[in-house]
mmCIF file as Biopython writes it, N, C-alpha, C and O atoms, coordinates in Angstrom:
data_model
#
loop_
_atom_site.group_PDB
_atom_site.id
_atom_site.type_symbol
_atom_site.label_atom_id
_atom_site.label_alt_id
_atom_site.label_comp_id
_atom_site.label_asym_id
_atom_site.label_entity_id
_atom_site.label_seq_id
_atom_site.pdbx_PDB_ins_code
_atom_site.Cartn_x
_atom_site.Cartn_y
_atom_site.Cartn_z
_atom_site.occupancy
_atom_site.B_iso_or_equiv
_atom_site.auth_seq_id
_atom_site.auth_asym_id
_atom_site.pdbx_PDB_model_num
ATOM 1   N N  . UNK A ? 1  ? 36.825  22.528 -28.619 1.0 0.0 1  A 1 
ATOM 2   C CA . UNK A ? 1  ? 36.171  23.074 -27.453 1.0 0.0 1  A 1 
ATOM 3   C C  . UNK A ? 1  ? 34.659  22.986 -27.588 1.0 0.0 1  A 1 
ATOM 4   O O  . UNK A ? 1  ? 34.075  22.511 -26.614 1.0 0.0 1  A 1 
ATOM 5   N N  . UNK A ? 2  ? 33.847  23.404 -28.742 1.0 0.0 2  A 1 
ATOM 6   C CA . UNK A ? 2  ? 32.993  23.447 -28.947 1.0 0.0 2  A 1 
ATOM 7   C C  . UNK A ? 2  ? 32.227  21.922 -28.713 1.0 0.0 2  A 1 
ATOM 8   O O  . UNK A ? 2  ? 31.156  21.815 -28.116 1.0 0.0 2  A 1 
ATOM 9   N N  . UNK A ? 3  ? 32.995  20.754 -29.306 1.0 0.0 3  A 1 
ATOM 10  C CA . UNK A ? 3  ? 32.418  19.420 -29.137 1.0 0.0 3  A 1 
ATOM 11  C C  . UNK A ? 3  ? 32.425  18.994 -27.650 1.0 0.0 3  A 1 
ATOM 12  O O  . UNK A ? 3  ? 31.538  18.211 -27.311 1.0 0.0 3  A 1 
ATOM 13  N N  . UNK A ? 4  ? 33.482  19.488 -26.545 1.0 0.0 4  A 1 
ATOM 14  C CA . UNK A ? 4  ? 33.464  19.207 -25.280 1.0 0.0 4  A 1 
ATOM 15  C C  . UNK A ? 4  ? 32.389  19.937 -24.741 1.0 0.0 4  A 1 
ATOM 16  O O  . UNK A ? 4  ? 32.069  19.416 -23.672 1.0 0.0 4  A 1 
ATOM 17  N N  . UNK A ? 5  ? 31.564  21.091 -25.056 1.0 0.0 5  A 1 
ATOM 18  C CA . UNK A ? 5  ? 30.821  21.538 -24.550 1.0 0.0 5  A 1 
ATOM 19  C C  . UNK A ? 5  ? 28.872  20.698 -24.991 1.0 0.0 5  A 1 
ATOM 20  O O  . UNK A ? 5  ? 27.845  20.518 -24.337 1.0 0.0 5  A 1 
ATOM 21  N N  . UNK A ? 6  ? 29.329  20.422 -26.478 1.0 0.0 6  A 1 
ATOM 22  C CA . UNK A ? 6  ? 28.064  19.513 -26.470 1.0 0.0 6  A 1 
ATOM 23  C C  . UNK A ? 6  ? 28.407  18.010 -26.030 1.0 0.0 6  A 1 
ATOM 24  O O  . UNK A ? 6  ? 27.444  17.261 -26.190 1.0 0.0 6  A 1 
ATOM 25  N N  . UNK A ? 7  ? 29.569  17.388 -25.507 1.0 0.0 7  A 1 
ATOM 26  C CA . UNK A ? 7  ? 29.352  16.480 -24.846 1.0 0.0 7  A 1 
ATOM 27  C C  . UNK A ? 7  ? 28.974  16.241 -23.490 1.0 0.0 7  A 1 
ATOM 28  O O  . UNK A ? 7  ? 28.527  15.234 -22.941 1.0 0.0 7  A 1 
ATOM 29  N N  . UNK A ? 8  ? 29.302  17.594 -22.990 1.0 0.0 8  A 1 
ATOM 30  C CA . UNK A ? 8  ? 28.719  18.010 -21.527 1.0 0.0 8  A 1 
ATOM 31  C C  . UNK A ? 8  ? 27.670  18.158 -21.523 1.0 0.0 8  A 1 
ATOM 32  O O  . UNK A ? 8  ? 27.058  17.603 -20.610 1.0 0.0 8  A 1 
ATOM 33  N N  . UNK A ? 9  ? 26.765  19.099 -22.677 1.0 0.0 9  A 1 
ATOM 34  C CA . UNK A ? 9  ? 25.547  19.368 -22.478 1.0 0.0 9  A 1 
ATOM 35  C C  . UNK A ? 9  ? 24.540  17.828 -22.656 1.0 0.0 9  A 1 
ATOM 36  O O  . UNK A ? 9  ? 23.468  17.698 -22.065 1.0 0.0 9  A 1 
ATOM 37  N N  . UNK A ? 10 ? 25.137  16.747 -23.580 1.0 0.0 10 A 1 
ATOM 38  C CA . UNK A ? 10 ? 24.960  15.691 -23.662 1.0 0.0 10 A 1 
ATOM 39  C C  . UNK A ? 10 ? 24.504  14.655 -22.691 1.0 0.0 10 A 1 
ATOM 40  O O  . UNK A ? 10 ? 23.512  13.945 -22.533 1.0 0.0 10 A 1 
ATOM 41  N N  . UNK A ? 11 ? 25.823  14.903 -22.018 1.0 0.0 11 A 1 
ATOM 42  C CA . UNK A ? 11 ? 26.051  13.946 -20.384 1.0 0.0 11 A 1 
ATOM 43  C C  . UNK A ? 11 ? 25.337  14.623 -19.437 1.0 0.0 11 A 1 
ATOM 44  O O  . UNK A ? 11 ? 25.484  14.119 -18.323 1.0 0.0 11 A 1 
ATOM 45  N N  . UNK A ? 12 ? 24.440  15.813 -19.467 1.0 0.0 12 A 1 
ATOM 46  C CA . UNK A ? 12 ? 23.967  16.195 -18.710 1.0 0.0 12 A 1 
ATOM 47  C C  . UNK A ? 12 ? 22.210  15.875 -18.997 1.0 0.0 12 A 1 
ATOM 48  O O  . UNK A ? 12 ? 21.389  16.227 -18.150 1.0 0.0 12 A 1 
ATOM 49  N N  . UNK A ? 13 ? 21.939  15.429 -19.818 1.0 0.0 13 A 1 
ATOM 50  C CA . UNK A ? 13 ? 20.643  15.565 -20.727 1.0 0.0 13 A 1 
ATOM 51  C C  . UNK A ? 13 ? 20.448  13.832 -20.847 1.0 0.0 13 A 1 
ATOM 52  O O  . UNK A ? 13 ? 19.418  13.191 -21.059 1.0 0.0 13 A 1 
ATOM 53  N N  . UNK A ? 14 ? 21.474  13.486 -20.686 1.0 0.0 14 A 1 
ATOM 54  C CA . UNK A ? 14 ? 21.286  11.793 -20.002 1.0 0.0 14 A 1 
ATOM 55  C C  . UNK A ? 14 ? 20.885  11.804 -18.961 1.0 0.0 14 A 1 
ATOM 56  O O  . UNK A ? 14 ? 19.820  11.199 -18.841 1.0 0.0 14 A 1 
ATOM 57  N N  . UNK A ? 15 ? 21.524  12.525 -17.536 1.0 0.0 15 A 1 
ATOM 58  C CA . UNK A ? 15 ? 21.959  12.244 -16.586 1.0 0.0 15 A 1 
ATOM 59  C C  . UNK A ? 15 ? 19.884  12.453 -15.840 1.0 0.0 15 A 1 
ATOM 60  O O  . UNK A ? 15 ? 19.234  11.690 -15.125 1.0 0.0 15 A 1 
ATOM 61  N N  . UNK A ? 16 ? 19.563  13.618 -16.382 1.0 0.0 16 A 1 
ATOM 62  C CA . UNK A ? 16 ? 18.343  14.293 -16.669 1.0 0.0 16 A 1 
ATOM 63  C C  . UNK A ? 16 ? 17.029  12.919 -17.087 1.0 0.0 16 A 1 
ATOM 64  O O  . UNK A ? 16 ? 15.948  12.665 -16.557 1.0 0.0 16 A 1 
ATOM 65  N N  . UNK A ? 17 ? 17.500  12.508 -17.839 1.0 0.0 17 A 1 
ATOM 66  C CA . UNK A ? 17 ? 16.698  11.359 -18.759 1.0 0.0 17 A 1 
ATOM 67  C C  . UNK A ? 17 ? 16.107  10.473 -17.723 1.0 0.0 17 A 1 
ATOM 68  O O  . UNK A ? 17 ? 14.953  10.243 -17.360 1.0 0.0 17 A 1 
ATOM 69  N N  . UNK A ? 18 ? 17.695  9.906  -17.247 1.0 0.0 18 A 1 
ATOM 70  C CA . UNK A ? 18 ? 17.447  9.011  -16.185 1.0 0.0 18 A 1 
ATOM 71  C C  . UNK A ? 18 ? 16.945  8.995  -14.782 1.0 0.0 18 A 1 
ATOM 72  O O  . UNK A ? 18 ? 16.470  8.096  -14.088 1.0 0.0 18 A 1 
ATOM 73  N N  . UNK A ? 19 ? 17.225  10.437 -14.541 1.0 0.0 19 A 1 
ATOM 74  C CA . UNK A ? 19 ? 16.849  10.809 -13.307 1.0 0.0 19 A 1 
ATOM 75  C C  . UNK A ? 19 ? 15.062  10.706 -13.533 1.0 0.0 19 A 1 
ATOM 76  O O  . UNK A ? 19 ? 14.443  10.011 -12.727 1.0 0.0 19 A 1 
ATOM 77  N N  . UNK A ? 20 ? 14.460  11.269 -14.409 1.0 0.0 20 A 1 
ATOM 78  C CA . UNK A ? 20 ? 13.276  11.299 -14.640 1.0 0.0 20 A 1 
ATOM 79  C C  . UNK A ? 20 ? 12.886  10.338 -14.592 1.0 0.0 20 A 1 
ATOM 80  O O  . UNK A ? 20 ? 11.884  10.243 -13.883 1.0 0.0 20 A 1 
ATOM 81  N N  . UNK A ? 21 ? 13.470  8.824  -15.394 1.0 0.0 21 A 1 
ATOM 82  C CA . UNK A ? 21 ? 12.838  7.389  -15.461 1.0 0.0 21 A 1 
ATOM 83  C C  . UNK A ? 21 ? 12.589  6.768  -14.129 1.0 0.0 21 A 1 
ATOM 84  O O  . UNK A ? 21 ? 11.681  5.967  -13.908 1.0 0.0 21 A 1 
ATOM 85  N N  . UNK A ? 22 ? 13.610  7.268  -13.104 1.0 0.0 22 A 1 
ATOM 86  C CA . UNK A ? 22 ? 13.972  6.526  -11.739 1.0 0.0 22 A 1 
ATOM 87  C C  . UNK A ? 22 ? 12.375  7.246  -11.263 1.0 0.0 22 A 1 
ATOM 88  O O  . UNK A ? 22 ? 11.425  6.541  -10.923 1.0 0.0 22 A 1 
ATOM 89  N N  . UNK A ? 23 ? 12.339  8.350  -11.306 1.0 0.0 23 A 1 
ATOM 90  C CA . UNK A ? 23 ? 11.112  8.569  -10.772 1.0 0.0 23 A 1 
ATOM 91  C C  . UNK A ? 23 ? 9.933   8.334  -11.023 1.0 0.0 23 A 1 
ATOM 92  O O  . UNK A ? 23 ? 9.035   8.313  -10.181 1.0 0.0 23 A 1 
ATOM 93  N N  . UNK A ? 24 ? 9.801   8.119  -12.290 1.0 0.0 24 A 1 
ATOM 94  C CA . UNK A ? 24 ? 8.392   7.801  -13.017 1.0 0.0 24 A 1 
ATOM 95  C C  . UNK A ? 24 ? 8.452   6.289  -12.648 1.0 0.0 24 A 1 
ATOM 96  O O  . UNK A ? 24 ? 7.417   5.721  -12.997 1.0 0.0 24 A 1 
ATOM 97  N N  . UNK A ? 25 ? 9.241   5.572  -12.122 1.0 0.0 25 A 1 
ATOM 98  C CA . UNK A ? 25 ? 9.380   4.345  -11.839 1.0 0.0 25 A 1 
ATOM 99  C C  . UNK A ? 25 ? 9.422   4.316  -10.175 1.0 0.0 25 A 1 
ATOM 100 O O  . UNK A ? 25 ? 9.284   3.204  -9.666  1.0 0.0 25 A 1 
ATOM 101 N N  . UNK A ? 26 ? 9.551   5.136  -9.539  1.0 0.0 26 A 1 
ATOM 102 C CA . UNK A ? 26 ? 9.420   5.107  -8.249  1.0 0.0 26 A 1 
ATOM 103 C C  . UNK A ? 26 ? 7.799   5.995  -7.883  1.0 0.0 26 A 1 
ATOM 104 O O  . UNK A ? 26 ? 7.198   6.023  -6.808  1.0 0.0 26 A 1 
ATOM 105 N N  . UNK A ? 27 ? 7.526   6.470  -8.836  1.0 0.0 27 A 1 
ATOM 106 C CA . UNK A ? 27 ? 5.755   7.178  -8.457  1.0 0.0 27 A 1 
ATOM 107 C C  . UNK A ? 27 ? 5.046   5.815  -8.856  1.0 0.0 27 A 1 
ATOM 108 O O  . UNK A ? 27 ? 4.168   5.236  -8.216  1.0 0.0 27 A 1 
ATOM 109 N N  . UNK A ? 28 ? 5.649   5.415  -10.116 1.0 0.0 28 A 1 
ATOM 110 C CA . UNK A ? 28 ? 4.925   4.049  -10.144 1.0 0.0 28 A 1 
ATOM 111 C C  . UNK A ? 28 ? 4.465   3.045  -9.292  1.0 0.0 28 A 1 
ATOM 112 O O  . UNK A ? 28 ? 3.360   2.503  -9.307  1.0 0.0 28 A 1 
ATOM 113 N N  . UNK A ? 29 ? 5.616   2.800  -8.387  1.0 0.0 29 A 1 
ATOM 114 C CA . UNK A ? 29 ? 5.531   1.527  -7.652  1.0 0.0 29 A 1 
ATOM 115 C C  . UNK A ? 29 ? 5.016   1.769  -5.904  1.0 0.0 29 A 1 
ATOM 116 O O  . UNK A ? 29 ? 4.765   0.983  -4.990  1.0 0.0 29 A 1 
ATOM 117 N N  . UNK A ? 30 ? 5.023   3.364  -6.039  1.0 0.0 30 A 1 
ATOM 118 C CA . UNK A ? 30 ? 4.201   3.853  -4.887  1.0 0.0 30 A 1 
ATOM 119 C C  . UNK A ? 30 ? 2.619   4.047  -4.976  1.0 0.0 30 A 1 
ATOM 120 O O  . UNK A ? 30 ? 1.724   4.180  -4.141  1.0 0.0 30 A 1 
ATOM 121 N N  . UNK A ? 31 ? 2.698   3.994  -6.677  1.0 0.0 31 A 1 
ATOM 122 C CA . UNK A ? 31 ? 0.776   4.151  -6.637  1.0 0.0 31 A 1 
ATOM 123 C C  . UNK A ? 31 ? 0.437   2.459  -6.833  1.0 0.0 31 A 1 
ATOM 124 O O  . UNK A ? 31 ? -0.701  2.020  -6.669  1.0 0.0 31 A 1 
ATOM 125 N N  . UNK A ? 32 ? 1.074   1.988  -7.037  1.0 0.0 32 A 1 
ATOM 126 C CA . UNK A ? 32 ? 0.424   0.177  -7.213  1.0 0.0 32 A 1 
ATOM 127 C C  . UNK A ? 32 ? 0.310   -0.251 -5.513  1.0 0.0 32 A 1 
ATOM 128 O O  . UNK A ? 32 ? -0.678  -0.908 -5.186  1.0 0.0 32 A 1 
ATOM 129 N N  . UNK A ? 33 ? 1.333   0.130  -4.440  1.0 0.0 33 A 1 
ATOM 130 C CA . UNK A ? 33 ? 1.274   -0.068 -3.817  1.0 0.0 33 A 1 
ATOM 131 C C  . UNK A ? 33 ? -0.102  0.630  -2.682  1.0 0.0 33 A 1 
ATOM 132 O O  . UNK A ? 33 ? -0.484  -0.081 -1.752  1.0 0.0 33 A 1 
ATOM 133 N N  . UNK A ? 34 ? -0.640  1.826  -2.865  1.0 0.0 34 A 1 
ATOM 134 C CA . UNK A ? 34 ? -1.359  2.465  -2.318  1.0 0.0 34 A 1 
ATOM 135 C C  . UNK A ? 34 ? -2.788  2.242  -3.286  1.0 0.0 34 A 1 
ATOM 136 O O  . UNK A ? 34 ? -3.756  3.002  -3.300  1.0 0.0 34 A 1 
ATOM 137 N N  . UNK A ? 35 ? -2.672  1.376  -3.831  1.0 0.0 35 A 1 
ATOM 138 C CA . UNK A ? 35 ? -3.385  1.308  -5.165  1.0 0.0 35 A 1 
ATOM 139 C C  . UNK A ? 35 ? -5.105  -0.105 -4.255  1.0 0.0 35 A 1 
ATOM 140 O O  . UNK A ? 35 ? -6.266  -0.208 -4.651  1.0 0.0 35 A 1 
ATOM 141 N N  . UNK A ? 36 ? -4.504  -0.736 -3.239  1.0 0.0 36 A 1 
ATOM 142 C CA . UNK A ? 36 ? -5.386  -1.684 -2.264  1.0 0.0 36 A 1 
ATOM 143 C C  . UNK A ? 36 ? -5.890  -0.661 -1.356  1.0 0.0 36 A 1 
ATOM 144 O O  . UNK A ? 36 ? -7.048  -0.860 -0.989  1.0 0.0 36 A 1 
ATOM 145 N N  . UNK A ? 37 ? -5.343  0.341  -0.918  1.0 0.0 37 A 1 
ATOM 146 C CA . UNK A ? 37 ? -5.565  0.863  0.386   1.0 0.0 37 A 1 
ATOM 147 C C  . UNK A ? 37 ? -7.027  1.922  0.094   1.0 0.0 37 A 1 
ATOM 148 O O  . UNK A ? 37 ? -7.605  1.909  -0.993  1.0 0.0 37 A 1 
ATOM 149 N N  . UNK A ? 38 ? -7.547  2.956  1.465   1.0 0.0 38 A 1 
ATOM 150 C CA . UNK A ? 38 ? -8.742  3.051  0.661   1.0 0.0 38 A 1 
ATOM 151 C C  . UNK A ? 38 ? -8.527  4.769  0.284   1.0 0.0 38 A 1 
ATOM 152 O O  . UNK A ? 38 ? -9.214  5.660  0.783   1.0 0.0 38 A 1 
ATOM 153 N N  . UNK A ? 39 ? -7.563  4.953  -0.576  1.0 0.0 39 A 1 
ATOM 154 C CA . UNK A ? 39 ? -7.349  5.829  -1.326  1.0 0.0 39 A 1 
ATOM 155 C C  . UNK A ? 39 ? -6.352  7.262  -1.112  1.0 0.0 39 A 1 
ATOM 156 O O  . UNK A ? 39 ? -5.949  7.207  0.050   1.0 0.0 39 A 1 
ATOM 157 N N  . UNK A ? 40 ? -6.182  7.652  -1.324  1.0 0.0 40 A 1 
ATOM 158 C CA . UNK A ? 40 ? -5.301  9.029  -1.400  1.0 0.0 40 A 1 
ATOM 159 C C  . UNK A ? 40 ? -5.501  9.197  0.228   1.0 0.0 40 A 1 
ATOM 160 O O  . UNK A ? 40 ? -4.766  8.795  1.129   1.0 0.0 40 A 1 
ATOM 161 N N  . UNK A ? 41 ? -6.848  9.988  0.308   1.0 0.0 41 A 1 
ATOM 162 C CA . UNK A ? 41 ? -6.774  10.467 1.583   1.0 0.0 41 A 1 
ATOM 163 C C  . UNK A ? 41 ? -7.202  9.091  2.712   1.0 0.0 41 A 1 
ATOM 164 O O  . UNK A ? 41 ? -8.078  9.252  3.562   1.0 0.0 41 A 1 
ATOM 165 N N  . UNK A ? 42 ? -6.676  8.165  2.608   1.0 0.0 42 A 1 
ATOM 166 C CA . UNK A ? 42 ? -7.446  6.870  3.603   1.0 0.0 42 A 1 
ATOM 167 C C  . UNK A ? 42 ? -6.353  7.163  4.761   1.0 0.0 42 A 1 
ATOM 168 O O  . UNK A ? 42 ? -5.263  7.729  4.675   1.0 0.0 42 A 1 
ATOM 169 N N  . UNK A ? 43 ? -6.973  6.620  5.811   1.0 0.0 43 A 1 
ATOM 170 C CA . UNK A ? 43 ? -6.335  6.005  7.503   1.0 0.0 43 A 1 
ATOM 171 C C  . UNK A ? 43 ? -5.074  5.057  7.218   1.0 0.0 43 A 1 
ATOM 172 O O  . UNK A ? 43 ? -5.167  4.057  6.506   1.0 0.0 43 A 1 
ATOM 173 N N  . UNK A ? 44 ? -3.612  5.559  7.983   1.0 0.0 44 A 1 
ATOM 174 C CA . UNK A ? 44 ? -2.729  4.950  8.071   1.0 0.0 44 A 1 
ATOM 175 C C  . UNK A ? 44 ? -2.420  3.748  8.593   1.0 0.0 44 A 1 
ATOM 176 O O  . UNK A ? 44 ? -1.624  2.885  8.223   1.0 0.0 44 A 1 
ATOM 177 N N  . UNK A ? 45 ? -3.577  3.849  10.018  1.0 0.0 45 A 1 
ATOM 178 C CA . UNK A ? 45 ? -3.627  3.178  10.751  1.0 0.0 45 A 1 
ATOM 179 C C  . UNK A ? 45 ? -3.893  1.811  10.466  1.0 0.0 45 A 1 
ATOM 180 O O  . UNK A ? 45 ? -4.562  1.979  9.446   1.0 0.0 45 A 1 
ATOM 181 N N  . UNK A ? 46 ? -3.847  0.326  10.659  1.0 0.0 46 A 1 
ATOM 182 C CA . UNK A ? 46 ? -3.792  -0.633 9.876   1.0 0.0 46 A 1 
ATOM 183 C C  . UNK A ? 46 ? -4.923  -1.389 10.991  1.0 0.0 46 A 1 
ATOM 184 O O  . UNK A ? 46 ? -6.112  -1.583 10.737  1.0 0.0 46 A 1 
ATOM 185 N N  . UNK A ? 47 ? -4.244  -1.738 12.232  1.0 0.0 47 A 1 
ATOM 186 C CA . UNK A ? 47 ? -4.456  -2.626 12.938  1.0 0.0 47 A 1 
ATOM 187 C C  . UNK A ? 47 ? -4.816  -1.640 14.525  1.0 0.0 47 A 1 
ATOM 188 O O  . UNK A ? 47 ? -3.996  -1.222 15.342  1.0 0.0 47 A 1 
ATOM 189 N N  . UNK A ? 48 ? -5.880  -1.543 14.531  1.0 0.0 48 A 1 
ATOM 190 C CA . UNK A ? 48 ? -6.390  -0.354 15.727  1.0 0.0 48 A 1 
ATOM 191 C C  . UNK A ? 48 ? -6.690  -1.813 17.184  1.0 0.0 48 A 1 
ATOM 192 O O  . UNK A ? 48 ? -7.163  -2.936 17.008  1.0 0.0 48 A 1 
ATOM 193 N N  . UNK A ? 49 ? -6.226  -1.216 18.418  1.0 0.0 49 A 1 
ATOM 194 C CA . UNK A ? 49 ? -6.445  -1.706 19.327  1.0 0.0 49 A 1 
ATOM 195 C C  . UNK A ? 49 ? -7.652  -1.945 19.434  1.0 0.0 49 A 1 
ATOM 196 O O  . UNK A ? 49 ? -8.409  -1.522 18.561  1.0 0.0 49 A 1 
ATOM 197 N N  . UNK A ? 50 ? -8.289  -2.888 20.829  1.0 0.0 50 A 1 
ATOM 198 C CA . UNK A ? 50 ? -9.494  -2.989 20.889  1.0 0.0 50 A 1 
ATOM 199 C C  . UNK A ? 50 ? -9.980  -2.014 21.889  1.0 0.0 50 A 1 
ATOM 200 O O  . UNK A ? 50 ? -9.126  -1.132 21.972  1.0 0.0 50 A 1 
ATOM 201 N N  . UNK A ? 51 ? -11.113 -1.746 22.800  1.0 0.0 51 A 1 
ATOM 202 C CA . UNK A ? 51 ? -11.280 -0.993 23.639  1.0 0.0 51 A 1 
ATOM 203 C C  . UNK A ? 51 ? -11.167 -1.027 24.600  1.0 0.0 51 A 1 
ATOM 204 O O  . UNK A ? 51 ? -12.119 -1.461 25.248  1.0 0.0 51 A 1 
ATOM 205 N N  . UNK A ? 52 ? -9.994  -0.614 25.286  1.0 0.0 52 A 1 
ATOM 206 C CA . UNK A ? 52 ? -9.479  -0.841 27.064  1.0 0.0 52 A 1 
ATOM 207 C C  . UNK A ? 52 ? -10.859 -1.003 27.642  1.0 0.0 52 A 1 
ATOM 208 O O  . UNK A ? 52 ? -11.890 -0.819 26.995  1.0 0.0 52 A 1 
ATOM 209 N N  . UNK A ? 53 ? -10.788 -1.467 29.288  1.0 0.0 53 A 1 
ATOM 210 C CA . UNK A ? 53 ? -12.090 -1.746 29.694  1.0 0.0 53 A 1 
ATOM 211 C C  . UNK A ? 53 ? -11.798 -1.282 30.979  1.0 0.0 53 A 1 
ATOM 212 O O  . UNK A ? 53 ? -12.335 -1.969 31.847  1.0 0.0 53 A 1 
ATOM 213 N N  . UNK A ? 54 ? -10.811 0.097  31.593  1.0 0.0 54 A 1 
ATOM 214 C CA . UNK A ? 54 ? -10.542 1.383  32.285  1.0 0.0 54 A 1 
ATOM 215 C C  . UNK A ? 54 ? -9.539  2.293  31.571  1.0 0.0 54 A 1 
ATOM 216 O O  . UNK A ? 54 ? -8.666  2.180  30.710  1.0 0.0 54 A 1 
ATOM 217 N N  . UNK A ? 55 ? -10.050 3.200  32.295  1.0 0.0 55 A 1 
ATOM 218 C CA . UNK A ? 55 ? -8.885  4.523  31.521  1.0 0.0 55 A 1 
ATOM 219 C C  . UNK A ? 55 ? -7.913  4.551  32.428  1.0 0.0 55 A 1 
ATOM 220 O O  . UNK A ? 55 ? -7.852  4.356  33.642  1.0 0.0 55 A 1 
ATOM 221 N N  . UNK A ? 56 ? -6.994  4.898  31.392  1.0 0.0 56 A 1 
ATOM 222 C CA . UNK A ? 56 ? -5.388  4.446  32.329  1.0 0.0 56 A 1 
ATOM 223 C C  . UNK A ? 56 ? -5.292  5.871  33.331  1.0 0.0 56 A 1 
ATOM 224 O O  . UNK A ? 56 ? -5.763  7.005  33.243  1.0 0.0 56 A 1 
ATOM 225 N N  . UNK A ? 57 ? -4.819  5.483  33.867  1.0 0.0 57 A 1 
ATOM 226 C CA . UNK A ? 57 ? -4.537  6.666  35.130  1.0 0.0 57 A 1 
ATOM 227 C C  . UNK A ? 57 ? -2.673  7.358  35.230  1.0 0.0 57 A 1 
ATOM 228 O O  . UNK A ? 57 ? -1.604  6.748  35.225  1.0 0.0 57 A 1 
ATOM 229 N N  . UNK A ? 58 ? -2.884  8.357  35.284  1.0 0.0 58 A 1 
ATOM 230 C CA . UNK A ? 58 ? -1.020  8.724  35.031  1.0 0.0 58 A 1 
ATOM 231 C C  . UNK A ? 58 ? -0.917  9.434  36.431  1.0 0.0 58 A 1 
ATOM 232 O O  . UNK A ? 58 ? -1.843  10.172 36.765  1.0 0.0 58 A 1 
ATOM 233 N N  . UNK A ? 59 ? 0.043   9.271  37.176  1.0 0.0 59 A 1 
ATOM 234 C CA . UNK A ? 59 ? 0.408   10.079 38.389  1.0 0.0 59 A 1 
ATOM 235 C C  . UNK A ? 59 ? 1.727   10.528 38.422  1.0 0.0 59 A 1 
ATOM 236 O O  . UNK A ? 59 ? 2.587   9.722  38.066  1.0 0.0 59 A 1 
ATOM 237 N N  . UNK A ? 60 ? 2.103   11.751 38.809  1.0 0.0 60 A 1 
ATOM 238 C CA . UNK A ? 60 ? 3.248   12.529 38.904  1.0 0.0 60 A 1 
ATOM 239 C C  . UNK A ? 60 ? 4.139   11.802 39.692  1.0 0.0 60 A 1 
ATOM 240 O O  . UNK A ? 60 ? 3.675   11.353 40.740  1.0 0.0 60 A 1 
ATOM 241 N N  . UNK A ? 61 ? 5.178   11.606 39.463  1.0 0.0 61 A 1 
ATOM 242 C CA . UNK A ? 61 ? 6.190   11.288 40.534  1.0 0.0 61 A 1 
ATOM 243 C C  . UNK A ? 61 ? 6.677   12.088 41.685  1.0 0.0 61 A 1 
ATOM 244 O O  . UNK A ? 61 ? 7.407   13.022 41.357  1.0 0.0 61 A 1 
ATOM 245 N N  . UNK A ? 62 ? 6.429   11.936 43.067  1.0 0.0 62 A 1 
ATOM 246 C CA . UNK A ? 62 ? 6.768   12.902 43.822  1.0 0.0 62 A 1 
ATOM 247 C C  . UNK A ? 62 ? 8.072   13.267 44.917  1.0 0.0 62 A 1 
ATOM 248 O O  . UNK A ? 62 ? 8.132   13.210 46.145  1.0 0.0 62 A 1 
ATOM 249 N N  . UNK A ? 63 ? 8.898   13.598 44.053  1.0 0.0 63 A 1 
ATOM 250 C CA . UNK A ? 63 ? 9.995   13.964 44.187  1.0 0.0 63 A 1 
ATOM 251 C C  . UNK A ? 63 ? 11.269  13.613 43.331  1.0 0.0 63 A 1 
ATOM 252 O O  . UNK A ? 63 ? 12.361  14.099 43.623  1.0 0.0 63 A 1 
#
């Protein structure tokens, strides 16, 4: 009984291991990727329109 319980605590302390690697490997490949852009706090925005040349007009539908 005693050995089934350190093989559990075992399989759990893997399970732990790996879970940690997946992430240190997924923070990884999110900071290489954000790693061009212009930093932590930078603009999402990529590709901004140019400047309309009237303001759009919205009207209610009536009825």
């Amino acid at each position: 009984m005693a050995d089934n319980a350190e093989e559990r605590e075992g399989d759990q302390d893997d399970v732990k291991r790996r879970f940690k690697e997946a992430l240190e490997r997924k923070r990884g490949a999110a900071a290489d990727k954000n790693a061009g852009g212009a930093g932590k706090n930078g603009s999402k925005v990529r590709g901004v329109h140019e400047r309309a040349d009237h303001q759009r007009q919205f009207r209610r539908k009536s009825g």
